[in-house]
N, C-alpha and C positions, 0 to 999 in steps of 0.2 A: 362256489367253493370257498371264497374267500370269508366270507358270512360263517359257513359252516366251520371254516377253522379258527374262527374267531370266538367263537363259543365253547370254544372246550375251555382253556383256560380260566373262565369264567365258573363252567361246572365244577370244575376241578377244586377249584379253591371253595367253592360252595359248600362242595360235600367233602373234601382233603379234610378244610381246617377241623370238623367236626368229628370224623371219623379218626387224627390225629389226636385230640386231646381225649377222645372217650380210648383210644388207645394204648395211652398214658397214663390213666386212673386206672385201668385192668390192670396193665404189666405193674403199676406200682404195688397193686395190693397181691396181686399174687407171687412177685417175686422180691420185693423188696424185704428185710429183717426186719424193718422196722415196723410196716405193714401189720407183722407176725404177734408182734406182743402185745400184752395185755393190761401196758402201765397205761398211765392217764397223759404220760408225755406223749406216748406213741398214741394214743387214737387222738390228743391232739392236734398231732402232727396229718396223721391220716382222715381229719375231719376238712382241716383247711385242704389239704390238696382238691379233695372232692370238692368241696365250696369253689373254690377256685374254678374247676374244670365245668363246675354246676354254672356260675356265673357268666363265665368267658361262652358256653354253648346255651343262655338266653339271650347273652351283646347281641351274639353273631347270627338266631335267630329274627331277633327284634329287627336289628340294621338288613337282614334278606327281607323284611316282610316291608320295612319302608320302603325301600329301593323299589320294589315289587306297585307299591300302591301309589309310588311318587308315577308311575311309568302308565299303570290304568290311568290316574289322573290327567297325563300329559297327553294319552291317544284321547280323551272321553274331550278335551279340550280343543284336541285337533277336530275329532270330528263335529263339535257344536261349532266352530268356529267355521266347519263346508257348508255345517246349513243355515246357523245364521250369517250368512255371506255380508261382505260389505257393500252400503247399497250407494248407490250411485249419488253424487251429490246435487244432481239434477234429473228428473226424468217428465220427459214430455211438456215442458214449462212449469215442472212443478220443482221447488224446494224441497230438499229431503234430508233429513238427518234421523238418528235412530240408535239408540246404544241398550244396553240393558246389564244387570248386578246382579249374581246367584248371590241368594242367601246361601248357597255354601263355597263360602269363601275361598277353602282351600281346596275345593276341587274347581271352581272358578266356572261351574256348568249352572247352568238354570233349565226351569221347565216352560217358559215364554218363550213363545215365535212371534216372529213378524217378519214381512214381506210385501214391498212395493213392483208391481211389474206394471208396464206399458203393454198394452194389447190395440187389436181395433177398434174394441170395445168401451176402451177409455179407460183409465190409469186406477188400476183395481190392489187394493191392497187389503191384507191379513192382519188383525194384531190376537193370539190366543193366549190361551194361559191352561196349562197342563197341570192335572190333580198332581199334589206334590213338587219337589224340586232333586236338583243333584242330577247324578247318572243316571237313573233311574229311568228317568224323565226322555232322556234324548231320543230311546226308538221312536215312542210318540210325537215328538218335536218331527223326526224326521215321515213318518207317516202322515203327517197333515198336509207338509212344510212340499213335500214329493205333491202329494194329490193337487194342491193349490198349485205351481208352479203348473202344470198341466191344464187343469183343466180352466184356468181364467183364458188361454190363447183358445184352447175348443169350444167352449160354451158362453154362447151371447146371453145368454139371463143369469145373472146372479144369483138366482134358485136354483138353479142347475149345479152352479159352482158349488154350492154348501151341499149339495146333495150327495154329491162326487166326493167332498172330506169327510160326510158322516158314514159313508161307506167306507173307506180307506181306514179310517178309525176301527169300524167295527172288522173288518178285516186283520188290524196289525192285532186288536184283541182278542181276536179267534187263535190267533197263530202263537201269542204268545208262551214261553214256558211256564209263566207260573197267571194267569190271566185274572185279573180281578175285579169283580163285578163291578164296585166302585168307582171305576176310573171314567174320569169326565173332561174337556176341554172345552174351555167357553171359547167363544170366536165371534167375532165383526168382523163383516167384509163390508169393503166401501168401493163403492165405482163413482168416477169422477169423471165427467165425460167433457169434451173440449169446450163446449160452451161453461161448465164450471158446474155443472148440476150433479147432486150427491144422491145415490141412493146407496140404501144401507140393508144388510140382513144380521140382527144381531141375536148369538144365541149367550145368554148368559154372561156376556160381559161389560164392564163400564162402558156407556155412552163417552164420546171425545170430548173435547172442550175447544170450540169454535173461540177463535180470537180475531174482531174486528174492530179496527180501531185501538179504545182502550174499555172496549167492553167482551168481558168473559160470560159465555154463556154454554149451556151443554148443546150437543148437537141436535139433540134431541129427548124427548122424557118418556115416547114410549114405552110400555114393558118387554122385553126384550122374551125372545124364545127361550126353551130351556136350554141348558149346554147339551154340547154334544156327545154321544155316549151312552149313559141311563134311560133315555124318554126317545121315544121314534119322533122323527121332525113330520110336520106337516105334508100331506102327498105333494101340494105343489106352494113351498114358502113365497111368500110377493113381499120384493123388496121395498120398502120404505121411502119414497122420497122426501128427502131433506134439505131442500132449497139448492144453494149455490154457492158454490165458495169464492168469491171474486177478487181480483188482482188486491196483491195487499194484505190479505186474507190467509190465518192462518188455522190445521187444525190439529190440539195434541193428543194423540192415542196414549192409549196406558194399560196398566195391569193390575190390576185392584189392589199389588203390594204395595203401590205408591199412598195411597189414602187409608191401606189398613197399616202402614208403619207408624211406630210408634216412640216416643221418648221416653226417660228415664223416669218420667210422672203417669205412665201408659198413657197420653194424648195424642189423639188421631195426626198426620202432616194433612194440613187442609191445603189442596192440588190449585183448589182456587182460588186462595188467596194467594198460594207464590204465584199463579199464573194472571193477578190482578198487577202482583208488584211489578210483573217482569214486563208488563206493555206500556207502562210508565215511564220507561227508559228507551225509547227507540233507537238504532233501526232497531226492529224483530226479525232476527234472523232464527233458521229453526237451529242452527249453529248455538247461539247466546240461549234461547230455552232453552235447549237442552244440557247446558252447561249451569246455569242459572237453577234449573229444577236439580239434576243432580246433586252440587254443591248444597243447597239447600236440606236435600232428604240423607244425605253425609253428613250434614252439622245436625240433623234433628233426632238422626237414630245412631249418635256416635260412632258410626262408619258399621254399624250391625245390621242391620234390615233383618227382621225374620222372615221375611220371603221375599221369592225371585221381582225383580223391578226391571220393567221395559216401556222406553217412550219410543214412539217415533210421532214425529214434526214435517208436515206438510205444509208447504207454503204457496200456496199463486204469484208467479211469478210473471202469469202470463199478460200482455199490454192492453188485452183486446177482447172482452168476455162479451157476450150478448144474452142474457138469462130470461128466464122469466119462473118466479118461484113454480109447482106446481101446485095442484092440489092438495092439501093438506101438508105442504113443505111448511120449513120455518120462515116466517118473515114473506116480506113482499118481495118483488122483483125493486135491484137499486141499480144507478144508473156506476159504469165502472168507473175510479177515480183517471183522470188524463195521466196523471203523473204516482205510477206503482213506488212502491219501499225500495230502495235501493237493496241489492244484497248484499251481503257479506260471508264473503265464506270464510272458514277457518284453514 
């Protein structure tokens, strides 16, 4: 009830003030004398009244349509903000940090997901990237973002898992209002399993960038599958093994806006060179990357980005890994160091 009578006055003055001054422009010209005549003082007179009444009901237009769009923005805000949830700053001995920047600024929404969850499967995480950005974007965000939270706890193969999002996918664009052929979202999934072994299914988006040591390398150079959406996936996709990520070890996901931003000379931000400078500087925390790459792709695209940007930073934290590369992984099997990076959280 109280809601309810909270809103009239609200309506009132909505539709009062306007019905009020187009009230005042009638009665004036229909009963006023001055209205009536036909010198140049009077239609003068009776031009600005109208201008006046004309100007004051486009304010009052204009100020109803911002209040209105400041209010979409702040719910479309709320709800990106349920699904990209804050993620834990530790999960299962891993380091985890993860922020991301809509290229549209003033609605403060992007079309990148990502998602870390713990399973028994081993610590399985999402990073996507949605055709387009803005509002627009979020069902999709939330249609992926839904099916992954699900199905990494049901399904022990990570083919399974992508299988379960490219349906979900094609399902939120069957259902859609206005549905568009073109829509696509690229996605890697990574599992991480306690010995520290990586395998990957990537459809269409940037390979990570493994940091060991003070050496930068990608996670991998496979050709990745096509995104999801446009092209049917493989009947049965087989995830990729890509060695191990051992104590000390860290790896940064991304969204192709981080390397396709550009400067005021259109020059690419090279991901790997801040990610050269930043292991230079120890501890590495996924804290300092991500602050570090941040502040960097701020100063490079004068705080504009044309499109959506999202890291997330994984670190082994754990004291004790036993690996052995597999087949066709990166690298050999290393023995783990005795003494892991200190953390530092923020």
């Amino acid at each position: 009830m109280f809601r309810i009578k909270g809103r009239v006055p609200r309506k009132v003055i909505a539709w009062g003030l306007p019905t009020a001054w187009g009230a005042t422009a009638i009665t004036y010209k229909l009963t006023c004398p001055l209205a009536q005549q036909d010198s140049l003082g009077a239609r003068v007179v009776t031009s600005a009244v109208f201008f006046a009444v004309g100007t004051g009901l486009i304010v009052h237009v204009r100020q109803a349509l911002l209040r209105e769009l400041q209010q979409v923005r702040k719910v479309a805000g709320a709800a990106q903000s349920a699904l990209l949830r804050p993620l834990p700053a530790r999960i299962d001995g891993l380091d985890v940090a993860a922020a991301q920047l809509s290229a549209d600024r003033s609605a403060c929404v992007g079309g990148d997901l990502y998602e870390v969850i713990a399973t028994e499967h081993g610590v399985r995480a999402v990073m996507g990237d949605v055709r387009g950005h803005g509002i627009s974007a979020i069902g999709t965000v939330a249609a992926v973002l839904g099916s992954f939270r699900e199905a990494v706890h049901d399904e022990p193969d990570l083919g399974a898992v992508l299988g379960r999002l490219d349906r979900a996918l094609a399902r939120h664009l069957r259902s859609s209002d206005d549905p568009v052929s073109e829509e696509f979202v690229t996605v890697l999934l990574l599992e991480i399993g306690q010995d520290g072994e990586i395998t990957a299914l990537n459809c269409g988006h940037p390979w990570p960038y493994l940091l060991s040591g003070r050496t930068v390398e990608p996670l991998a150079r496979a050709d990745p599958l096509p995104p999801l959406g446009p092209f049917p996936l493989p009947p049965e996709p087989t995830p990729l093994p890509c060695g191990s990520l051992l104590p000390g070890e860290s790896l940064v996901l991304y969204t192709d806006g981080v390397e396709d931003a550009r400067d005021a000379r259109g020059r690419f931000f090279s991901l790997r060179a801040a990610l050269i400078g930043t292991v230079r500087n120890p501890p590495i925390t996924p804290q300092t990357v991500l602050r570090t790459l941040f502040t960097a792709l701020i100063r490079h695209t004068r705080g504009r980005p044309a499109d959506d940007i999202a890291l997330l930073v994984l670190r082994n934290d754990r004291t004790h890994v036993h690996c052995r590369a597999p087949s066709g992984a990166r690298g050999t099997a290393r023995p783990a160091p005795h003494d892991p990076l200190p953390t530092n959280h923020l």
